[in-house]
N, C-alpha and C positions, 0 to 999 in steps of 0.2 A: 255642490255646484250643479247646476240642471247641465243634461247634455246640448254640445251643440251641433246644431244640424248644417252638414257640407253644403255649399252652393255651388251648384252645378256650372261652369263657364261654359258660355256663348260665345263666339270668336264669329267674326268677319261676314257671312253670311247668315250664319243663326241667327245673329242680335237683327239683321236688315229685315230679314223673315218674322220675326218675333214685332216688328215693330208694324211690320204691314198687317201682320193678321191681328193685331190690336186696333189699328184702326179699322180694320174692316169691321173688325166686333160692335167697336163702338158707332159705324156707321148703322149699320145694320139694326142691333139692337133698340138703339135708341135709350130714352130712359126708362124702358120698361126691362132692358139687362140687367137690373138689379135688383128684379123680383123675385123672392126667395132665397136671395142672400142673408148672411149676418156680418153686421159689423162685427170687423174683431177685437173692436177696445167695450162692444156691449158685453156687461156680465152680471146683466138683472139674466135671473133665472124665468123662463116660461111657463105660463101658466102650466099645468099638466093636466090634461082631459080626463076624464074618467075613464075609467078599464074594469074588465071583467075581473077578481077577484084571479089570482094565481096565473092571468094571462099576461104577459108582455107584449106591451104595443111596439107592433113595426114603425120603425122610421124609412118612410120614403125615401126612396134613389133618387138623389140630386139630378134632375134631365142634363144628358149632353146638351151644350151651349152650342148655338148656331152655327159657330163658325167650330174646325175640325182642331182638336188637340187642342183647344182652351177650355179648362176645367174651373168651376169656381172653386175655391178652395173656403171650406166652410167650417171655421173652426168649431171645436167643441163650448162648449159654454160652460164655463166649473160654474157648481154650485155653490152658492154663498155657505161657508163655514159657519156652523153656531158660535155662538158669542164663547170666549172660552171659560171655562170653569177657573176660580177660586179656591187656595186651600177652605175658606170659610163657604162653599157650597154646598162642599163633601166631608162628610164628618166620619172616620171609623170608628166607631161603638168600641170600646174596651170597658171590660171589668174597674169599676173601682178600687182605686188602690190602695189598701188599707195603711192609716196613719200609721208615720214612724218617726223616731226619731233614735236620740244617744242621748245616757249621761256622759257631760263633759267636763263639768264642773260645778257645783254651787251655785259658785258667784259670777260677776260680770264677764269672767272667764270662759266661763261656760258658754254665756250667749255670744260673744264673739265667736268663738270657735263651730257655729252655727252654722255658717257662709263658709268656713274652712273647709269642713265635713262635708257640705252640700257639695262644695267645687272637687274634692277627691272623690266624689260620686260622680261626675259627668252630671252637675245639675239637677241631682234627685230633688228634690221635694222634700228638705224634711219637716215635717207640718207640728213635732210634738216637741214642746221642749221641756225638761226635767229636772228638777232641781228641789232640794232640802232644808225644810227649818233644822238648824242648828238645833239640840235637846239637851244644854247644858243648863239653861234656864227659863220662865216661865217669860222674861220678855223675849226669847227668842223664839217661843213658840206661839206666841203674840202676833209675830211679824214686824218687829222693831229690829229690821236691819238692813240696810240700804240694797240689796245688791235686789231685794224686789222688785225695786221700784225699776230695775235692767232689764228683769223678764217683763214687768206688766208692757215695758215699750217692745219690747220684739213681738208677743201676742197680740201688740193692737195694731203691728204695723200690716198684717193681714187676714180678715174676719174666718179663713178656713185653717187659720192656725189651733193648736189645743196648749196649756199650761197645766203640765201634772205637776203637785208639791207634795211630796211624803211629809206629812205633821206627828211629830212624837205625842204619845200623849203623858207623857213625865218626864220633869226635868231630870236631868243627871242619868240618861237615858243610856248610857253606853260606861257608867260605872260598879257594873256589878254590884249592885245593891240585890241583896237576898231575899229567896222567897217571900220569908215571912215580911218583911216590909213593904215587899210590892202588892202578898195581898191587902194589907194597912190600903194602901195605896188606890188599891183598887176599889174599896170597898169607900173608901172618900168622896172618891169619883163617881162613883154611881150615887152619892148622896147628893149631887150637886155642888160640892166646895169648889169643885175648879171650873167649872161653866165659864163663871166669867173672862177666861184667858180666851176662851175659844170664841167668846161673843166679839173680841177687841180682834184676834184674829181676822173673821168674818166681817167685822166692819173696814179693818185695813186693807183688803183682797176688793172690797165693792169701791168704797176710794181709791183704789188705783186701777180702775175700772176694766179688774178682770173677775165678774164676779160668777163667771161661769166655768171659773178655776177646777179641775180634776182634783182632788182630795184624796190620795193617797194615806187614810189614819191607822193609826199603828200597825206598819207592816211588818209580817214575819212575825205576827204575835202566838204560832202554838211553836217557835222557838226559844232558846233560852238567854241570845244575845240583848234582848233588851231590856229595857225595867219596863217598859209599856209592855212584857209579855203577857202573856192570857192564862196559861196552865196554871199557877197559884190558887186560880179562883176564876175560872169560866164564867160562872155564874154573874160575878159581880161586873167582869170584863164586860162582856154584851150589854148589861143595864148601862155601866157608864159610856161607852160607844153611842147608845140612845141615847143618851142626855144629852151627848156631845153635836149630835146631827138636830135633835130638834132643836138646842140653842144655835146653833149657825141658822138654820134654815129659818129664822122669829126673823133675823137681821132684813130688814127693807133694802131691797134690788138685789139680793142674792138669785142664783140662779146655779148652786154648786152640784155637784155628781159625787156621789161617795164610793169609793174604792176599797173593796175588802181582799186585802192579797197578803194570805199566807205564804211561807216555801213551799216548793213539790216535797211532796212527803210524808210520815206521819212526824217527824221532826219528835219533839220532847209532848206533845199535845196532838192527837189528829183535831187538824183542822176546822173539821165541819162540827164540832164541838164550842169553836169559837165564835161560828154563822151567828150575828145578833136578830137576824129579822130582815124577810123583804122587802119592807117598810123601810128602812132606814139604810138599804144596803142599793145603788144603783149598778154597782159592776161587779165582777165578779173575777179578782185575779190571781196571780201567780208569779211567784218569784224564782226561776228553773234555770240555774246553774248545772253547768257539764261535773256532777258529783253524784258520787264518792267517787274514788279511785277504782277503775275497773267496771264500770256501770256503763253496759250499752244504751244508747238509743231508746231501742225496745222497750229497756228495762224501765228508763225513767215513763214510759209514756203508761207502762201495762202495771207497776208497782202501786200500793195502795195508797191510795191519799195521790195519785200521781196525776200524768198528764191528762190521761183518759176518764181519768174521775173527775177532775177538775170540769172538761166539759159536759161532762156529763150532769155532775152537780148544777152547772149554772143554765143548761138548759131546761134542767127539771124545775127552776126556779125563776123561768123566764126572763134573767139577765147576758148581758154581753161578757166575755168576757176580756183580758189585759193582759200583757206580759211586760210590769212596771221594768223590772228587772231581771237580764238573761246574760248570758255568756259564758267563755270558758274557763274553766276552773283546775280540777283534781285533775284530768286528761292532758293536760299540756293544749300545745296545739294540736288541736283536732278539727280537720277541716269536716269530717264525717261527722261529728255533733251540728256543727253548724251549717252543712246542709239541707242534714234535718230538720232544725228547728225552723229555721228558715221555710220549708217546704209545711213544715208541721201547720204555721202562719198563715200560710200562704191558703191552705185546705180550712181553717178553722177560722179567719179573720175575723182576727181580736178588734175589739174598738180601737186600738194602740197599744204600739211596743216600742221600748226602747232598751235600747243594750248597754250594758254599763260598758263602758269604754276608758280605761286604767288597764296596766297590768295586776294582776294575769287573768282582766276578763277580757278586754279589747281587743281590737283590730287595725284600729288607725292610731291609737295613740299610745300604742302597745308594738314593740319590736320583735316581741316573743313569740308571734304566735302569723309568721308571712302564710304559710300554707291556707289556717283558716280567714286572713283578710284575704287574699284570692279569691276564697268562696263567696265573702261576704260582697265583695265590692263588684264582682261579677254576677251576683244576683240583683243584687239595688241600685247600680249604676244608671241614671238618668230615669228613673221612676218618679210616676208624674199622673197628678188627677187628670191633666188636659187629655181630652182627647186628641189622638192623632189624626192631624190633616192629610188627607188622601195628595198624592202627586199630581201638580194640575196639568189638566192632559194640555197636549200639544195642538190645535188645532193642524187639520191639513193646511197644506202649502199645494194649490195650485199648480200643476204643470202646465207648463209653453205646449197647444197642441199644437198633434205631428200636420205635416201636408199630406196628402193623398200618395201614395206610392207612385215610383216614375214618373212625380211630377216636383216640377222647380217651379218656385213664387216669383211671379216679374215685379219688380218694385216700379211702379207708376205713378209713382207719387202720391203724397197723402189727398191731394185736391181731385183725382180720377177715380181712388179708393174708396173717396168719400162719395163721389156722384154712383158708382158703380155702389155705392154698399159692400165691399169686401174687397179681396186681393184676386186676381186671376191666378192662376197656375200654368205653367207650359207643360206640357207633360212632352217627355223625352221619346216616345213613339208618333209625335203627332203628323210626319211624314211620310208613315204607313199607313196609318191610322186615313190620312186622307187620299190613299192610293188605291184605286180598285182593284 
């Protein structure tokens, strides 16, 4: 609340006295007494003259008024306040926030829980969503199974969203079927016989018009969990991998990104042994669980075939690279893994990561491991491509100017004010003031 200023009382002879030397004023003066006044309701700002460069101009003394102890009192004139600022005028620049998301599920599951995750982030953004063909059979790797049709509507609901899908590349993909058969397998595959599963594929992804779908094929192939592994016969892995990319990429309105993502490690095959070509390869990723039991940090990052090689590899080969698949594992909870990785991301920003989210890799949909959702949730909580709007400033707020010191303002009403141009002042000496 502005302050308010005390009014000085006139009693019995002041007020008679105050009222004669106002008229006197006004006999006297005439209308040229309010030359050099300002109105006090004007609050256009005055022209400003020019000045020398670093000098301040004097403002002239108000001349004593004719008659003794009446002051004009001439208020200050605020200056017009700029127009005030909008969050959208001021924009602060932040770093791009590299995609992320979770696996949550497969199925329609999954994409629900989309908004659940975003909302136990304080609103994050999560821009990637994750999910798996089925590799029990060649129509499921086809894409003949409904819960697609869930993801292609959550990626079209916003054009800065991404759609990664891990695709097996052989049926019965998780039934230990042995070396020797998968190199059969392999060596089919690079002949062309299975092409056409992955052409009907690729036609199904552009029909439900995600056809700039992330391609996740056979991941964790120098492992020994899949029948799509690679070690059997490298050789024929990469040719049939080729086959596989140039048949999708024949298919009219595609527009797919191929994903090559081994485990950290040298697992049962190094790796870079399974690399099919730059040509056919757009990203370059990694699957980096808190594993073995006992394994720091450090270790997974500076270990052969590990983290450091990983970047290292795909900048030597001009690719982005990914982290399909991460979490904790061998270590229990460990909020110190998932600092780091976290930070690891953060230093190296991968095109997209998502964390598998189950026990015992998760965070949020996992009870095992509170310590490391802590970490997780207070790193990612409310992360967001918008840039942050600046606070909009406050424009000034005008102050009531003061009166002249040891002087009271005679109120004369608005019709004398107005002939006068401004308000007189009595000033409280003014019977010395006119005493010789």
């Amino acid at each position: 609340m502005a302050p308010q200023h005390k009014r000085v009382r006139v009693r019995g002879l002041a007020v008679g006295a105050a009222a004669v030397v106002v008229s006197a004023a006004l006999a006297a003066a005439g209308p040229a007494a309010g030359a050099g006044t300002v109105r006090a309701d004007d609050s256009r700002p005055s022209t400003p003259a020019p000045t020398a460069p670093g000098v301040t101009p004097r403002v002239p003394a108000v001349p004593d008024p004719a008659v003794p102890g009446l002051t004009p009192w001439v208020p200050a004139v605020p200056a017009l306040p700029p127009p005030p600022l909008t969050a959208w005028d001021v924009r602060v620049p932040r770093p791009e926030v590299p995609a992320f998301g979770a696996f949550l599920a497969s199925d329609a599951r999954g994409v629900a829980r989309m908004q659940q995750l975003s909302h136990w982030l304080d609103g994050a953004e999560l821009r990637v969503g994750h999910t798996y063909l089925p590799g029990n059979r060649w129509s499921d790797i086809e894409g003949d199974i409904r819960f697609l049709e869930d993801w292609a509507h959550w990626r079209n609901a916003r054009d800065d969203r991404m759609l990664v899908l891990n695709v097996p590349l052989q049926e019965r993909n998780e039934a230990g079927v042995p070396d020797d058969e998968v190199r059969r397998l392999l060596r089919r595959g690079a002949a062309g016989e299975f092409d056409h599963h992955f052409r009907a594929l690729a036609e199904r992804l552009v029909e439900l018009k995600v056809p700039d779908t992330v391609l996740v094929l056979g991941w964790e192939m120098n492992g020994t969990t899949y029948t799509h592994r690679c070690g059997p016969d490298p050789e024929s892995w990469k040719k049939y991998w080729n086959r596989i990319v140039t048949t999708m990429r024949a298919v009219p309105g595609q527009d797919f990104r191929f994903d090559f993502t081994p485990s950290r490690g040298r697992d049962a095959v190094p790796w870079t042994e399974c690399y099919p070509g730059d040509d056919t390869v757009d990203i370059i990723g990694m699957d980096s669980y808190d594993q073995p039991a006992g394994m720091s940090f450090d270790e997974q990052v500076n270990e052969p075939y590990g983290l450091r090689a990983h970047i290292d590899f795909a900048k030597a080969h001009g690719k982005p690279v990914s982290y399909p698949e991460w979490g904790l594992f061998r270590n229990g909870d460990n909020p110190e893994y998932m600092r780091r990785m976290l930070a690891w991301m953060d230093e190296h920003r991968p095109l997209y990561n998502t964390l598998t989210d189950y026990c015992p890799h998760g965070v949020w949909q996992c009870d095992d491991n509170p310590e490391s959702s802590r970490v997780y949730r207070s790193v990612l909580s409310g992360r967001s491509d918008e840039p942050a709007p600046a606070p909009t400033p406050t424009p000034p707020v005008p102050t009531t100017p003061l009166p002249p010191e040891d002087c009271s303002p005679l109120d004369l009403g608005s019709w004398v004010e107005h002939w006068l141009g401004g308000r007189l002042c009595l000033r409280f000496d003014w019977w010395s003031r006119s005493t010789p």
